[in-house]
py3Dmol code that shows the C-alpha trace and the ligand (Angstrom):
import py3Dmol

protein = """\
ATOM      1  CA  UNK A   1     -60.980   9.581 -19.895  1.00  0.00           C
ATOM      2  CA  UNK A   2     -60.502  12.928 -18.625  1.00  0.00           C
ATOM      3  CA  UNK A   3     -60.058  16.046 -20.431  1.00  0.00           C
ATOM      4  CA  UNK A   4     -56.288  17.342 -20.596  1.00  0.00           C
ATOM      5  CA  UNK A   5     -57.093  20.638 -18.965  1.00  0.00           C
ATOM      6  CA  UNK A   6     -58.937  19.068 -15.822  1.00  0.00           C
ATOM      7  CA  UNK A   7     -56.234  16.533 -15.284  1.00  0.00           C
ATOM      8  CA  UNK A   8     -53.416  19.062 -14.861  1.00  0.00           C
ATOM      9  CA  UNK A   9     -55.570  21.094 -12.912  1.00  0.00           C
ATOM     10  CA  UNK A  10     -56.284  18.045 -10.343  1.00  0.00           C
ATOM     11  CA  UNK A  11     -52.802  16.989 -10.404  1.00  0.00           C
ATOM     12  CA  UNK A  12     -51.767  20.844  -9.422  1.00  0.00           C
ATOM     13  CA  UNK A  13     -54.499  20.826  -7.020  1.00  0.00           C
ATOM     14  CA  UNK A  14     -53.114  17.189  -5.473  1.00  0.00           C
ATOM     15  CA  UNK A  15     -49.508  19.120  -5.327  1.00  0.00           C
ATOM     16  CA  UNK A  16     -51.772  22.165  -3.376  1.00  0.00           C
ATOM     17  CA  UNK A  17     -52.754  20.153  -0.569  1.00  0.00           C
ATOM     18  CA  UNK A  18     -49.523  18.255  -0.209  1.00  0.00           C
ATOM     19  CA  UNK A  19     -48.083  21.634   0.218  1.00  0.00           C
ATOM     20  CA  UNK A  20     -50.849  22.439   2.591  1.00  0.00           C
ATOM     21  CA  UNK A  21     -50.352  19.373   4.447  1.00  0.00           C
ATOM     22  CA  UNK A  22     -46.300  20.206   4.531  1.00  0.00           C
ATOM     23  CA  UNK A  23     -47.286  24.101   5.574  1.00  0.00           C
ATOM     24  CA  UNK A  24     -49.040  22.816   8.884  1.00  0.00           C
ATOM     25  CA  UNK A  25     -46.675  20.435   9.736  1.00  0.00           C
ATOM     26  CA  UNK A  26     -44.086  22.947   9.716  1.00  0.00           C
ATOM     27  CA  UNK A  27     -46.058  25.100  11.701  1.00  0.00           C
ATOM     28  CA  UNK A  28     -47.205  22.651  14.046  1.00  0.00           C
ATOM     29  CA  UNK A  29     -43.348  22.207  14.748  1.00  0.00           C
ATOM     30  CA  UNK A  30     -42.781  25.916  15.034  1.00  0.00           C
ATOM     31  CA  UNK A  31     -45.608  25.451  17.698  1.00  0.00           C
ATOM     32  CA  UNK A  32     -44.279  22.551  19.884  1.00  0.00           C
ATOM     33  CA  UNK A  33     -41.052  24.324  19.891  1.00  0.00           C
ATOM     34  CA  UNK A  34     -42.850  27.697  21.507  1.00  0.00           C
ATOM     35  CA  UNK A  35     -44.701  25.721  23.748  1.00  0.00           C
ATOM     36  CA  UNK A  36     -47.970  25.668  22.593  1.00  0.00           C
ATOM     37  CA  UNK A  37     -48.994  21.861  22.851  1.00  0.00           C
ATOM     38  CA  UNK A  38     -52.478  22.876  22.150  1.00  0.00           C
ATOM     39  CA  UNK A  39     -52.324  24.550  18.940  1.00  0.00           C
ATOM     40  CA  UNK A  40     -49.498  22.341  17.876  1.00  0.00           C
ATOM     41  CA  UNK A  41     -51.731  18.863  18.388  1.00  0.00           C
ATOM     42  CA  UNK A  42     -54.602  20.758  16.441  1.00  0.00           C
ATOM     43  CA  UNK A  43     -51.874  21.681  13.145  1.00  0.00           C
ATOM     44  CA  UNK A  44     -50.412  18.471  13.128  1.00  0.00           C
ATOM     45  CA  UNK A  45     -54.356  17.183  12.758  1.00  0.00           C
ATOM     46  CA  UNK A  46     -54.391  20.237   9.945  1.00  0.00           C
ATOM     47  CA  UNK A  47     -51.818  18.247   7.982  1.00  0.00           C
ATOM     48  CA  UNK A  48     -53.446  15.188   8.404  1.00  0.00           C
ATOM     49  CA  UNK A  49     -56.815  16.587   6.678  1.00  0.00           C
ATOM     50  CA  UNK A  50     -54.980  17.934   4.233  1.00  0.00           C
ATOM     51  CA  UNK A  51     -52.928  14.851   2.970  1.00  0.00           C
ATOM     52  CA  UNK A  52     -56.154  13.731   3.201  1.00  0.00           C
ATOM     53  CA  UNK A  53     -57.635  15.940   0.582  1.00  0.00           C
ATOM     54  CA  UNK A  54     -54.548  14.615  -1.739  1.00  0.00           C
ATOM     55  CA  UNK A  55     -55.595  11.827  -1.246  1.00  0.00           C
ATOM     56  CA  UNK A  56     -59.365  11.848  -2.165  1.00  0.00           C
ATOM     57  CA  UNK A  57     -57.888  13.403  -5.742  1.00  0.00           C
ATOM     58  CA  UNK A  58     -55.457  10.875  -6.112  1.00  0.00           C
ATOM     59  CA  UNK A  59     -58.241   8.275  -5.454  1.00  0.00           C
ATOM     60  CA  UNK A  60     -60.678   9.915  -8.073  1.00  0.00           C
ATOM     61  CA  UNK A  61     -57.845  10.107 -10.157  1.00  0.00           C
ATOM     62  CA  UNK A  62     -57.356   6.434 -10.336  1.00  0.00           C
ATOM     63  CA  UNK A  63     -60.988   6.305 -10.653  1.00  0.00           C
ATOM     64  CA  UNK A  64     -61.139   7.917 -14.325  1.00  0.00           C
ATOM     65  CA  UNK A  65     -58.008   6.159 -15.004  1.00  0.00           C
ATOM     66  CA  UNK A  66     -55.819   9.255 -15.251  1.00  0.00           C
ATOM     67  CA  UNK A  67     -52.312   9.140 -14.905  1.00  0.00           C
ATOM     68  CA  UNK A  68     -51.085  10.372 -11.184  1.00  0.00           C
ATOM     69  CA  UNK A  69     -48.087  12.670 -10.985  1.00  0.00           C
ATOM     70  CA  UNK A  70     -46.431  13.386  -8.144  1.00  0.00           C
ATOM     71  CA  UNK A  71     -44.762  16.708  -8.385  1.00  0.00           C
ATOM     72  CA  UNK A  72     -41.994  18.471  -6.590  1.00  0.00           C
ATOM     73  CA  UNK A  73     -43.390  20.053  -3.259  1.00  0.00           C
ATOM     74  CA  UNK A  74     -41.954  23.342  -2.596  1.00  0.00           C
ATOM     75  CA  UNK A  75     -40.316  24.470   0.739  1.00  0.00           C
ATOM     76  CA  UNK A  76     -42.154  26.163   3.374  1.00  0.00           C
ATOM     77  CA  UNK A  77     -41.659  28.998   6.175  1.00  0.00           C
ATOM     78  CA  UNK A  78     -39.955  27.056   9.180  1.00  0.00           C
ATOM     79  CA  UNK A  79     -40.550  29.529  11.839  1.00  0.00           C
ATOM     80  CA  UNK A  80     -43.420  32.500  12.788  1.00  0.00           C
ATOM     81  CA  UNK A  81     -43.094  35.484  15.095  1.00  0.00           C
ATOM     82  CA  UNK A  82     -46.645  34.356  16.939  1.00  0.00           C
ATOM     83  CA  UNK A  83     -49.287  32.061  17.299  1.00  0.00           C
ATOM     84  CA  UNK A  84     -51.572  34.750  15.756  1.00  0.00           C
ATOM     85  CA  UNK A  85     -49.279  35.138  12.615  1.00  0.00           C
ATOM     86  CA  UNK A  86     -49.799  31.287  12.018  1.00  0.00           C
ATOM     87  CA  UNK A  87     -53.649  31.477  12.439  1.00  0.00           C
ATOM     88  CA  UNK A  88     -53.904  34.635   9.456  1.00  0.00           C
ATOM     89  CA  UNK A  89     -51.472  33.093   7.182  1.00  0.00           C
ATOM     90  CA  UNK A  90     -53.425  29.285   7.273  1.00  0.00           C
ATOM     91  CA  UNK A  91     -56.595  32.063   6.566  1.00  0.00           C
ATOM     92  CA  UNK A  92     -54.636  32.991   3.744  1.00  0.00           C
ATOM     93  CA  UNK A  93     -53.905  29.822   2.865  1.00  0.00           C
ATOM     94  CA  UNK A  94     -56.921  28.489   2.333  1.00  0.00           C
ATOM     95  CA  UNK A  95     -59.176  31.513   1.359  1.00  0.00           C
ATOM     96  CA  UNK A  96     -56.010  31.013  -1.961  1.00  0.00           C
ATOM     97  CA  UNK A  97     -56.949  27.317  -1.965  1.00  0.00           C
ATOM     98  CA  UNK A  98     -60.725  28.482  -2.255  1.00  0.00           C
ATOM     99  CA  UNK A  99     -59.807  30.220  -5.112  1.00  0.00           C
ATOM    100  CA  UNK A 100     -57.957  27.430  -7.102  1.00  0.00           C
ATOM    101  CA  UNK A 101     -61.015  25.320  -6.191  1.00  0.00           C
ATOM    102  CA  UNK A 102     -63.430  27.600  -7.085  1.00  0.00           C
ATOM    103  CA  UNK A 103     -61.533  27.469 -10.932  1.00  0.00           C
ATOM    104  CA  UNK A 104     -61.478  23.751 -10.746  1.00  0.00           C
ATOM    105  CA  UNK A 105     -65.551  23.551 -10.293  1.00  0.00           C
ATOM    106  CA  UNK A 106     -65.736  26.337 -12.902  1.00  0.00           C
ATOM    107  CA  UNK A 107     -63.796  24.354 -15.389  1.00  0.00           C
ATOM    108  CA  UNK A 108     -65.702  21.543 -15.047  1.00  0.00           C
ATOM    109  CA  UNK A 109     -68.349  22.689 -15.327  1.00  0.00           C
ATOM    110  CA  UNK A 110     -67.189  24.831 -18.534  1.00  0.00           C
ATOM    111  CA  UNK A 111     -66.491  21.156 -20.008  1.00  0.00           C
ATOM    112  CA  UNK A 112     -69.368  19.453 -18.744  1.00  0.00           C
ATOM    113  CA  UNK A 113     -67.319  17.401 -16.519  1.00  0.00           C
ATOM    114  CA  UNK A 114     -70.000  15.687 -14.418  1.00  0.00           C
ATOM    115  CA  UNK A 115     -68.486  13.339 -12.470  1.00  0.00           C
ATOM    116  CA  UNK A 116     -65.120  15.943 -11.849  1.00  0.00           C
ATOM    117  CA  UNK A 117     -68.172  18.546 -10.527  1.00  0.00           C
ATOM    118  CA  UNK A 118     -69.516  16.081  -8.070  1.00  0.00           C
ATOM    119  CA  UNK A 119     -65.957  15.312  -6.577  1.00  0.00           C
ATOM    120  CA  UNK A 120     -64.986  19.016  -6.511  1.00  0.00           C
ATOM    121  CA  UNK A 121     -68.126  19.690  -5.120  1.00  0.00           C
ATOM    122  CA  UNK A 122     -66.857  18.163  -1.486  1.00  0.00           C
ATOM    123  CA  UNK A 123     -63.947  20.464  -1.986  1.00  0.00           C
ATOM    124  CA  UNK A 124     -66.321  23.538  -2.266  1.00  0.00           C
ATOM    125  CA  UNK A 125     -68.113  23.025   1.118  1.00  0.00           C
ATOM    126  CA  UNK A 126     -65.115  22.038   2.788  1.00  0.00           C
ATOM    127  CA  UNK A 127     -63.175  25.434   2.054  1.00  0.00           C
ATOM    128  CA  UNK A 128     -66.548  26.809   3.599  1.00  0.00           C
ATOM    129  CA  UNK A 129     -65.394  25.082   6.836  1.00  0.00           C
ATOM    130  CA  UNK A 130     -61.893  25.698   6.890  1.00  0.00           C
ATOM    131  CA  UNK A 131     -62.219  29.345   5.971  1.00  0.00           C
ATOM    132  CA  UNK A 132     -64.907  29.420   9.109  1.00  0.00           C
ATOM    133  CA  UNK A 133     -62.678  27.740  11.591  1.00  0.00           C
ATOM    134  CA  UNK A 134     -59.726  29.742  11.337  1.00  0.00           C
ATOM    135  CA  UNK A 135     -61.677  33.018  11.728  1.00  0.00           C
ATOM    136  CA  UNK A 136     -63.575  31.726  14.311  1.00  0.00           C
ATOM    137  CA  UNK A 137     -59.584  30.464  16.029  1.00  0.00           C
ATOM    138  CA  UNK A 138     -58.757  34.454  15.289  1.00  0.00           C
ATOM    139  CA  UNK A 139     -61.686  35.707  16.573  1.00  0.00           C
ATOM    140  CA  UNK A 140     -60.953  33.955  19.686  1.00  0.00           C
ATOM    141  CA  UNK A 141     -57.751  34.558  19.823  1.00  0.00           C
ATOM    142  CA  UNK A 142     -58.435  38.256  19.583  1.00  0.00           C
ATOM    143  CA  UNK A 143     -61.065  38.497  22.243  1.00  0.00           C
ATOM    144  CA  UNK A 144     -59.068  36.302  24.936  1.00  0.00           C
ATOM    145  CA  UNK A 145     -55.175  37.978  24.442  1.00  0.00           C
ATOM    146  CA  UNK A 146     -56.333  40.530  26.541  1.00  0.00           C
ATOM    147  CA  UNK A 147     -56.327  38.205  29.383  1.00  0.00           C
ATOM    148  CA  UNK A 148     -53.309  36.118  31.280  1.00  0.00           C
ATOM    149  CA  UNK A 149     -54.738  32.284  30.884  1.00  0.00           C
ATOM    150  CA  UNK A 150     -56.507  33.389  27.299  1.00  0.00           C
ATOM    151  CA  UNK A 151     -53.713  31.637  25.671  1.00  0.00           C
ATOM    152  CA  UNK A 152     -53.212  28.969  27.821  1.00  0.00           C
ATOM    153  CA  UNK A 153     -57.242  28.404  28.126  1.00  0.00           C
ATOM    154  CA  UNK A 154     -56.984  28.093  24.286  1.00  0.00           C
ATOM    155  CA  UNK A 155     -53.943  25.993  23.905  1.00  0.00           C
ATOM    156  CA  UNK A 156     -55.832  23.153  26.288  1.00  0.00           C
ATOM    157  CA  UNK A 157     -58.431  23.384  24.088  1.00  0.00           C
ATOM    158  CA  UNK A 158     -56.883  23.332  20.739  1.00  0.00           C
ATOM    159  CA  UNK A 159     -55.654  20.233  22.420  1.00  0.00           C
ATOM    160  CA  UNK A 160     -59.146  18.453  22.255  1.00  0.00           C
ATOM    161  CA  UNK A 161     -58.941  18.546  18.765  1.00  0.00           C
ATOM    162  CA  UNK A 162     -59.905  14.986  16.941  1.00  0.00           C
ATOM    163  CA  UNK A 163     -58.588  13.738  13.631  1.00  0.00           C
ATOM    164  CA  UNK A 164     -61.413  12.579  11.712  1.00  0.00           C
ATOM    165  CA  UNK A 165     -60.708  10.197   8.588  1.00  0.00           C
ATOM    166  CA  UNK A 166     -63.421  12.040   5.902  1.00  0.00           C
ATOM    167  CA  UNK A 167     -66.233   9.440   4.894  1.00  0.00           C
ATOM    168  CA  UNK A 168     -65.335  10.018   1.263  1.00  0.00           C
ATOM    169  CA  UNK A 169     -62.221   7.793   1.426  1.00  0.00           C
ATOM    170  CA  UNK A 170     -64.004   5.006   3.343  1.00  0.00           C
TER     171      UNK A 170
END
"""
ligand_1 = """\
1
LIG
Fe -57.318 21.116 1.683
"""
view = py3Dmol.view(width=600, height=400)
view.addModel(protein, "pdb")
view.setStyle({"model": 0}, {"cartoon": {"style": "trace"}})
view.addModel(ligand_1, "xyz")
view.setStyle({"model": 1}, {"stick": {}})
view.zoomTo()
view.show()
């Protein structure tokens, strides 16, 4: 059985990344609306990692036979004045997601929570990677705004972007 304190804080990180997942949905909307196909295929593929990560709680939830609550998702922004104001607020968003998994490894490891340290664990090198990708998408969207087809050259390649089902779920 898990320990009171690391069940609430998985079940607030599960409600997290369903917000995350609702956060670049919305902006992958916002995105298809300006015209950006590109960047709007590679945030709808955003949301799908992140109901992804719910998901992989919810499953190691069940695992330890812990209760699973589903809370209320809060709203999120429906529109943004740029695609670089999306890019620095998903930074944002995750490097705060970092953070509250970064207190969830502590934790466990604070209660000797093996088995919780091991599934956080995948959490902890995956912030590594999301953190990386979207300052390597505003690096690059920096260093190409100066010219006409940077935009454009980045929104077909956004485009290429490939949803990949983590092996942790199986
Ligand atoms: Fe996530």
């Amino acid at each position: 059985m898990l320990n009171e304190k690391i069940h609430e804080a998985l079940t607030a990180q599960v409600n997290a990344e369903l917000w995350s997942a609702y956060l670049y949905l919305s902006m992958s909307i916002d995105l298809e609306m300006k015209g950006l196909k590109g960047f709007s295929h590679w945030y709808y593929v955003q949301s799908q990692e992140e109901f992804d990560h719910a998901n992989i709680l919810i499953n190691y939830l069940i695992s330890r036979d812990s209760k699973i609550r589903m809370d209320q998702i809060l709203s999120v922004p429906n529109s943004w004045s740029s695609p670089i104001e999306i890019l620095k607020e998903s930074l944002a968003q995750e490097q705060k997601v970092s953070a509250k998994i970064q207190e969830l490894a502590t934790l466990a490891s604070r209660m000797e929570d093996f088995a919780t340290q091991n599934c956080i664990q995948w959490f902890v090198n995956e912030q590594v990677e999301e953190e990386q990708s979207l300052r390597d998408l505003i690096n690059l969207f920096n260093m190409t705004a100066e010219f006409k087809c940077g935009l454009l050259n980045m929104d077909s390649d956004l485009a290429k972007r490939r949803y990949k089902k983590p092996s942790i779920i199986g």
